[in-house]
C-alpha positions in Angstrom: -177.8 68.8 190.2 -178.1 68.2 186.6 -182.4 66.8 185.7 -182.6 63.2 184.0 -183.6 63.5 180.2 -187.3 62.5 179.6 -187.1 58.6 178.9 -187.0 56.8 176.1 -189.0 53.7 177.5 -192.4 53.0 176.2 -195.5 54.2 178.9 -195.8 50.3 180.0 -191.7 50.3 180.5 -191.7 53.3 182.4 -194.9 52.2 184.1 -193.2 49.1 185.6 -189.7 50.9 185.9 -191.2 54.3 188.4 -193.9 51.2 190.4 -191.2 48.8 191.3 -188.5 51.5 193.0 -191.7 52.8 194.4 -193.1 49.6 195.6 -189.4 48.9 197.3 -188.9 52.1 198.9 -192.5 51.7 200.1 -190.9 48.4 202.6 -189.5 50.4 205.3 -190.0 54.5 205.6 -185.8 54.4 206.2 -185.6 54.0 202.8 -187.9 56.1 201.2 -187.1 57.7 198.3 -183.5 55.8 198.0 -184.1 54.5 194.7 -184.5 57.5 193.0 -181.8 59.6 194.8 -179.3 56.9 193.9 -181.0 57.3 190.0 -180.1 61.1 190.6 -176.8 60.9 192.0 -175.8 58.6 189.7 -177.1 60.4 186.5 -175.0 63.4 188.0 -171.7 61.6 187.9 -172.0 59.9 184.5 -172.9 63.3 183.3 -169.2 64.3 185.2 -167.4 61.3 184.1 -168.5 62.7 180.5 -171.0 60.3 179.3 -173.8 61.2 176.9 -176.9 62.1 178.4 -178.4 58.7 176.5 -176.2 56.8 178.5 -176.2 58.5 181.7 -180.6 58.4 181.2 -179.7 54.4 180.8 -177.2 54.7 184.4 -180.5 56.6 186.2 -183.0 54.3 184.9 -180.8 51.2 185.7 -180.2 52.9 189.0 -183.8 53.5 190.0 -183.9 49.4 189.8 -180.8 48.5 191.8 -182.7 47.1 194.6 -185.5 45.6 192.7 -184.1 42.1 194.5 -184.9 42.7 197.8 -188.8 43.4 196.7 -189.8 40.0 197.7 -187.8 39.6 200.8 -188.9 39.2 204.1 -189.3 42.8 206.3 -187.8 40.6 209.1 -184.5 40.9 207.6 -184.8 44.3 205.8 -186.0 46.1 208.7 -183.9 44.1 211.1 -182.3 46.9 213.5 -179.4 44.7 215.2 -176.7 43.2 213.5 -177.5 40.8 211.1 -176.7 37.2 211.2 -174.3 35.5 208.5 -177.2 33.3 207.5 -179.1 36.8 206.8 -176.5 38.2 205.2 -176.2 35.7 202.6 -179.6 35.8 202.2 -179.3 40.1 201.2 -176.6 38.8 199.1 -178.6 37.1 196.8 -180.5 40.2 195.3 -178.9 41.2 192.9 -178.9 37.7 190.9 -183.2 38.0 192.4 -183.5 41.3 190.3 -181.6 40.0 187.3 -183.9 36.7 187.1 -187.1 39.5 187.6 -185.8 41.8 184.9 -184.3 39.2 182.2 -187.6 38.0 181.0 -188.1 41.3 179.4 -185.5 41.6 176.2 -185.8 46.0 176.8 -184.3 45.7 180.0 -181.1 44.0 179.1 -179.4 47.3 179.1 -180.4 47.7 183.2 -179.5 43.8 183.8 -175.5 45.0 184.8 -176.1 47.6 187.2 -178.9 45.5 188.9 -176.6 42.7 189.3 -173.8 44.2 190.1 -174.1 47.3 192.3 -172.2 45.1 195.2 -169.2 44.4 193.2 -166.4 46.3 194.8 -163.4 47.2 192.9 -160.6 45.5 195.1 -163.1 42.2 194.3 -164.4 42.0 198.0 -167.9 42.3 196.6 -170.5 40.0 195.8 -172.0 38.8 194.1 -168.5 37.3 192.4 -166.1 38.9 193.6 -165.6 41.1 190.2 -162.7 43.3 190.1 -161.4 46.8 188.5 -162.8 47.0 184.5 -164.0 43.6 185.3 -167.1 45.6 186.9 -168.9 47.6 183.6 -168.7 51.7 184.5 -172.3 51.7 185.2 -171.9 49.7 188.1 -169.2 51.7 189.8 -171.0 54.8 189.1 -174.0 53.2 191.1 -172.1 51.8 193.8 -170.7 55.2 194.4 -174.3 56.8 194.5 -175.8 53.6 196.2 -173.4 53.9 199.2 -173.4 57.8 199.5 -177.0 57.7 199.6 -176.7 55.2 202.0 -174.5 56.6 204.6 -176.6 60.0 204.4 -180.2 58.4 205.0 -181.3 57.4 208.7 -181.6 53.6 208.9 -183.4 51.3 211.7 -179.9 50.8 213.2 -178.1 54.1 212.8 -178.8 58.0 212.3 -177.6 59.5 209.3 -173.9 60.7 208.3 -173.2 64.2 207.6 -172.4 64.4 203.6 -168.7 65.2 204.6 -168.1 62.4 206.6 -169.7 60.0 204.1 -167.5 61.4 201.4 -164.7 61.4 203.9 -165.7 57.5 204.4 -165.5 57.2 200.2 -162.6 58.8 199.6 -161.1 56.4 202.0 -162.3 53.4 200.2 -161.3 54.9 196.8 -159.4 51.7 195.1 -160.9 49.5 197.6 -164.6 49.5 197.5 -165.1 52.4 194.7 -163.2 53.0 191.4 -160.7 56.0 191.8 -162.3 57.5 188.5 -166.1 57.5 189.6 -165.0 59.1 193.2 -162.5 61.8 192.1 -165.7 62.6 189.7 -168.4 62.3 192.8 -165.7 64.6 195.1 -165.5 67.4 192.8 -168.9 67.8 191.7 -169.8 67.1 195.7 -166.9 69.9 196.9 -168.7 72.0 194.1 -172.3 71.8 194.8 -173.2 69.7 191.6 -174.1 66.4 193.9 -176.2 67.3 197.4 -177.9 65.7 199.9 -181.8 65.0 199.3 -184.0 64.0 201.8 -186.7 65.1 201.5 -188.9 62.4 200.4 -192.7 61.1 201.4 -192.7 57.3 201.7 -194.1 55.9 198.2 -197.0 54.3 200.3 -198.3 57.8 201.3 -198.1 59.1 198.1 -199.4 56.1 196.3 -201.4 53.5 198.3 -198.6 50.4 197.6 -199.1 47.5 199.5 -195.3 46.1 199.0 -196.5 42.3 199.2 -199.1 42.3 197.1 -197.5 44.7 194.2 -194.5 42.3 194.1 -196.9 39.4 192.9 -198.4 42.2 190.6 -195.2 43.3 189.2 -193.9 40.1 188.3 -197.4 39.2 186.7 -196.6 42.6 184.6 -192.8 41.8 183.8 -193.9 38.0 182.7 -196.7 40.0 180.4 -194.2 42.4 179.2 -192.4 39.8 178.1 -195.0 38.4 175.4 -195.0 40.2 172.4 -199.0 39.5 171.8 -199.6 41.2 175.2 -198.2 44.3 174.1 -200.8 46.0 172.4 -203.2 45.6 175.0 -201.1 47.2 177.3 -200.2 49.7 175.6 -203.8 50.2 174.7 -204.7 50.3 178.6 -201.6 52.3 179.7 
């Protein structure tokens, strides 16, 4: 699978970018490592689709943030092994528009702000979180829903094992027109069928590696993002990056 370009974010950018997706994936050890296979699966297919590598490096940045919602939600509800109830369903449902109102402050993120929001829009306009459909929903979002739900089906999760990679692409193929734009899954098949897109599982939760407490970065985080956002901050951070 084809390696993301090196990015063109500042240090304190990146900083916040790589600390948030692993603060998230440091919530539950199910999803460990998620963020960044979706960046990687997703960076794979623009690359298919034919995008430039600038703009597939903007898809797998903007993918390693898809989540960045759920960062302040309660582990009751992530973690929750049973089936959920409606009220915490609606509840999930709001992160997307949570992860947009975390990112918007900061003007060099406004390229990230349409996957982030709308991952969860499905192409047939089931989706959420408004019911976008077809070129309605900008390519970067289909591409991510694509990698976001093949990731998805192929990780163990509190209430399920795993799916085998061809039953999940089995499972997206069957939703092609549906959930997942025809274009972005013949792409994902191929490049699956050839080898280009595999499996990766093999990833140490973010708290091993790194020491996040999940609660207590979240309040960090948005202190940093808010601080981002001044322009006379800058220097200082840049100084102590």
């Amino acid at each position: 699978m084809a390696e993301a370009q090196p990015s063109h974010l500042e240090p304190p950018y990146l900083q916040f970018v790589e600390t948030m997706a692993q603060a998230l994936d440091a919530r539950d050890p199910y999803t460990a490592g998620h963020s960044i296979r979706v960046a990687d699966y997703s960076y794979a297919i623009a690359l298919g689709l034919g995008l430039s590598p600038t703009d597939a490096q903007t898809i797998y940045i903007a993918a390693q943030l898809h989540d960045i919602g759920k960062i302040g939600m309660s582990d009751a509800v992530l973690q929750k092994k049973g089936r959920l109830t409606r009220e915490e369903f609606a509840f999930i449902q709001l992160h997307p528009q949570i992860g947009r109102k975390i990112l918007e402050r900061v003007a060099v993120f406004d390229k990230y702000l349409s996957v982030v929001e709308l991952h969860h829009e499905n192409t047939d306009g089931s989706g959420y979180p408004y019911g976008l459909a077809g070129d309605q929903i900008p390519l970067e979002a289909r591409i991510v829903r694509v990698a976001d739900a093949f990731d998805a089906m192929t990780s163990d999760r509190s209430y399920r094992a795993r799916w085998t990679p061809e039953l999940a692409q089995k499972e997206i193929s069957d939703y092609a027109g549906k959930h997942f734009d025809h274009q972005v899954v013949k792409v994902f098949l191929k490049m699956a069928t050839e080898g280009r897109i595999r499996v990766q599982n093999n990833f140490v939760p973010a708290s091993a590696i790194s020491g996040i407490h999940p609660d207590a970065e979240f309040q960090h985080l948005l202190a940093f993002s808010k601080a981002l956002s001044e322009p006379e901050s800058k220097a200082t951070m840049l100084k102590n990056s």
